[in-house]
C-alpha positions as CSV (number, residue, x, y, z in Angstrom):
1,X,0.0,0.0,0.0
2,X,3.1,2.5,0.6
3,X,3.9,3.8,-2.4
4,X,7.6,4.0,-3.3
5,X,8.8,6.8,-4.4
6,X,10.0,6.6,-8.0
7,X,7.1,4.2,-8.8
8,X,7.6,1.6,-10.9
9,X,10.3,2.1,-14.0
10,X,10.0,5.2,-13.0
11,X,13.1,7.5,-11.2
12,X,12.9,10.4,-8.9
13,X,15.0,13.4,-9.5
14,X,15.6,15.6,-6.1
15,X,17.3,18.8,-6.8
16,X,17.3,19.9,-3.2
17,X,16.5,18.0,0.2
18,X,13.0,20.3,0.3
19,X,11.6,18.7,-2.6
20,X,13.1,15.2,-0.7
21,X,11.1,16.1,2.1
22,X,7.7,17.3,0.1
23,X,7.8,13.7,-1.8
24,X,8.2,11.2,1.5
25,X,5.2,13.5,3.2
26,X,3.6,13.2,-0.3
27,X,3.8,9.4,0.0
28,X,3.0,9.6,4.0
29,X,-0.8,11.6,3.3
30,X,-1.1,9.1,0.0
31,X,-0.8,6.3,2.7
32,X,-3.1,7.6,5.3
33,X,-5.8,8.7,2.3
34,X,-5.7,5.1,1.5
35,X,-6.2,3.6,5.0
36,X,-9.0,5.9,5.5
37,X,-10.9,5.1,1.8
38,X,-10.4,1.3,3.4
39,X,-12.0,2.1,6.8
40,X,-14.5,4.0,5.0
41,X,-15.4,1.3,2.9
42,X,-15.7,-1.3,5.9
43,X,-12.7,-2.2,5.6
44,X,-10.8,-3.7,8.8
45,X,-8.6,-6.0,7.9
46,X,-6.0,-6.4,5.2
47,X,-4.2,-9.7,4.1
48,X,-1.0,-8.6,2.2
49,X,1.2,-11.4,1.1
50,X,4.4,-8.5,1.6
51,X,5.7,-6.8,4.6
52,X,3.7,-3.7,4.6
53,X,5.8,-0.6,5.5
54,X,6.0,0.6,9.1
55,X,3.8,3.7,7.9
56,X,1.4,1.4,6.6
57,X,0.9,-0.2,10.2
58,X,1.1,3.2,12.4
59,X,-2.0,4.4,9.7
60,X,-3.6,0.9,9.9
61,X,-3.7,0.8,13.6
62,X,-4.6,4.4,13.6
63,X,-7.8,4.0,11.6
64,X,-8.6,0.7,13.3
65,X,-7.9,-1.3,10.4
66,X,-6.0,-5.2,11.3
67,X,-3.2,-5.9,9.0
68,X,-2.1,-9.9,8.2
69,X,1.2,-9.7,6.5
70,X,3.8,-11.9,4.8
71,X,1.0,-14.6,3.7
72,X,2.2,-17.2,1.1
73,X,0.7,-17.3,-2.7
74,X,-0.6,-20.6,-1.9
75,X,-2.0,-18.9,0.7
76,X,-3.4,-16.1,-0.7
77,X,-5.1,-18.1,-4.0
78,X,-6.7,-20.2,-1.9
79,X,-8.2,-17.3,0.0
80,X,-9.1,-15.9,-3.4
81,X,-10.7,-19.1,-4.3
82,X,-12.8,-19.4,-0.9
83,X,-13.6,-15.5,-0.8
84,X,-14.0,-15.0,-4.3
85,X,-12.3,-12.0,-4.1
86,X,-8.9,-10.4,-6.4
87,X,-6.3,-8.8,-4.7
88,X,-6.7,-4.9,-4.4
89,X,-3.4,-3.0,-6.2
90,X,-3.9,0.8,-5.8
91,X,-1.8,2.8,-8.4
92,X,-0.8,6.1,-8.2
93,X,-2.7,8.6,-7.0
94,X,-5.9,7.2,-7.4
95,X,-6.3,6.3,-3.8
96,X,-9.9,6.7,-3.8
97,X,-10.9,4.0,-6.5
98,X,-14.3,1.9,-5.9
99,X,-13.7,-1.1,-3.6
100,X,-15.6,-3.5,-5.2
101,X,-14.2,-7.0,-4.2
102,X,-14.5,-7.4,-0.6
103,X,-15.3,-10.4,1.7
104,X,-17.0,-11.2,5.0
105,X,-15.1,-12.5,7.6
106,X,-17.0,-13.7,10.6
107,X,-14.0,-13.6,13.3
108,X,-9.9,-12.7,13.4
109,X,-8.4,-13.6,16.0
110,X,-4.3,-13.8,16.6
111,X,-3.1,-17.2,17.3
112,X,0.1,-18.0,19.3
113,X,1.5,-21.4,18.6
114,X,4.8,-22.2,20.2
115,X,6.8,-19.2,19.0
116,X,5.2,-18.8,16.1
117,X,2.7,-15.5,15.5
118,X,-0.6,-16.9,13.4
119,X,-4.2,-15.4,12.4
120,X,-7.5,-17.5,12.2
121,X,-9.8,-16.2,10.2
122,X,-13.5,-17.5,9.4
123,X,-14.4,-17.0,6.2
124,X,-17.9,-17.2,4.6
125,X,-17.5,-19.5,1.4
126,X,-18.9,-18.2,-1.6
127,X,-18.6,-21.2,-3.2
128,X,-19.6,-25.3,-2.5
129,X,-16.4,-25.8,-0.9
130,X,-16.9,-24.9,2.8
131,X,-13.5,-24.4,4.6
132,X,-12.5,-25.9,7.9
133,X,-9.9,-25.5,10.5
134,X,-7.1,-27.7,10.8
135,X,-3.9,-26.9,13.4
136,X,-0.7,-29.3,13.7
137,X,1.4,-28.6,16.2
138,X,4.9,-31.0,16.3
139,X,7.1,-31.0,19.8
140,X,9.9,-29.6,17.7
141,X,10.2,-27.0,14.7
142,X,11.7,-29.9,12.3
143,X,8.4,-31.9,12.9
144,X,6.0,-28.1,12.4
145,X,8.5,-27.5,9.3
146,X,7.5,-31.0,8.0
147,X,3.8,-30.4,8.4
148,X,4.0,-27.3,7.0
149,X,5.5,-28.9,4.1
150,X,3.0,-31.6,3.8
151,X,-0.3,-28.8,4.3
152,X,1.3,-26.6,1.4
153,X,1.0,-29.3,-1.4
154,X,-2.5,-30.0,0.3
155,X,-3.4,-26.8,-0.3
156,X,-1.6,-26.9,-4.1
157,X,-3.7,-29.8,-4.7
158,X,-6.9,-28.2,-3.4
159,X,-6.2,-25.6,-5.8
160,X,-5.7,-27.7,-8.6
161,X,-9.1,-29.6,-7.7
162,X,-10.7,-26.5,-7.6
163,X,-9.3,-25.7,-11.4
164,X,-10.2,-29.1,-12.4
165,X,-13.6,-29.0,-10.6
166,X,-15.0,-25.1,-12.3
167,X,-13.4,-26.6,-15.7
């Protein structure tokens, strides 16, 4: 959601520190503008499959919107295939675009296991597949690692059924 300052294949020339300084608070009231067209479009909580900024978090936080970061692609497609819904990209300065894909989440709740920081989220399906919770827990990380392992290619195949299912 923070936008970087050249943009992309773009470059940013800075002939004094002023216009440095105009362009970072540029990007800072592009952020918050953004967090706030979420809020205001019931939005309160944002899965990002990157580590969103730190500016991103202060505004999310600020506006009372939760932010789940660092979620894998398998991850995110199959969230996209429950939910139905694309990820959101803004671009530019059009920060206050029509949210149109959104989903319904009935609960969000952090989840501690071991050391390990985690999220469970309900979803509501929006299609015949109805999702379910399922939490492994090994006595050592080799044994979690190993799990992990195994529930990825689950979920690969669960995304390939779903392809082979719609087709």
């Amino acid at each position: 959601l923070h936008a970087p300052l050249p943009g992309p294949g773009g470059r940013l020339l800075v002939g004094s520190e002023g216009q440095y300084r105009a362009s970072l608070r540029w990007v800072s009231s592009r952020t918050e503008a953004l967090v706030k067209h979420l809020r205001s479009n019931s939005v309160k909580l944002l899965l990002s499959s990157v580590k969103q900024e730190e500016e991103v978090i202060y505004y999310a936080k600020l506006h009372g919107v939760s932010v789940v970061e660092c979620l894998s692609s398998e991850e995110m497609a199959l969230i996209s295939e429950i939910t139905g819904v694309s990820p959101y990209a803004p671009f530019g300065d059009n920060v206050h675009g029509e949210i149109t894909e959104s989903a319904a989440a009935a609960f969000c709740q952090p989840l501690l296991l071991g050391s390990e920081r985690c999220v469970h989220i309900g979803f509501t399906s929006v299609c015949a597949f109805q999702p379910h919770c399922l939490i492994l827990c090994g006595p050592v990380d080799s044994v979690n690692e190993q799990h992990a392992a195994a529930l990825q290619g689950a979920f690969t195949m669960l995304q390939q059924l779903f392809k082979t299912v719609d087709q």
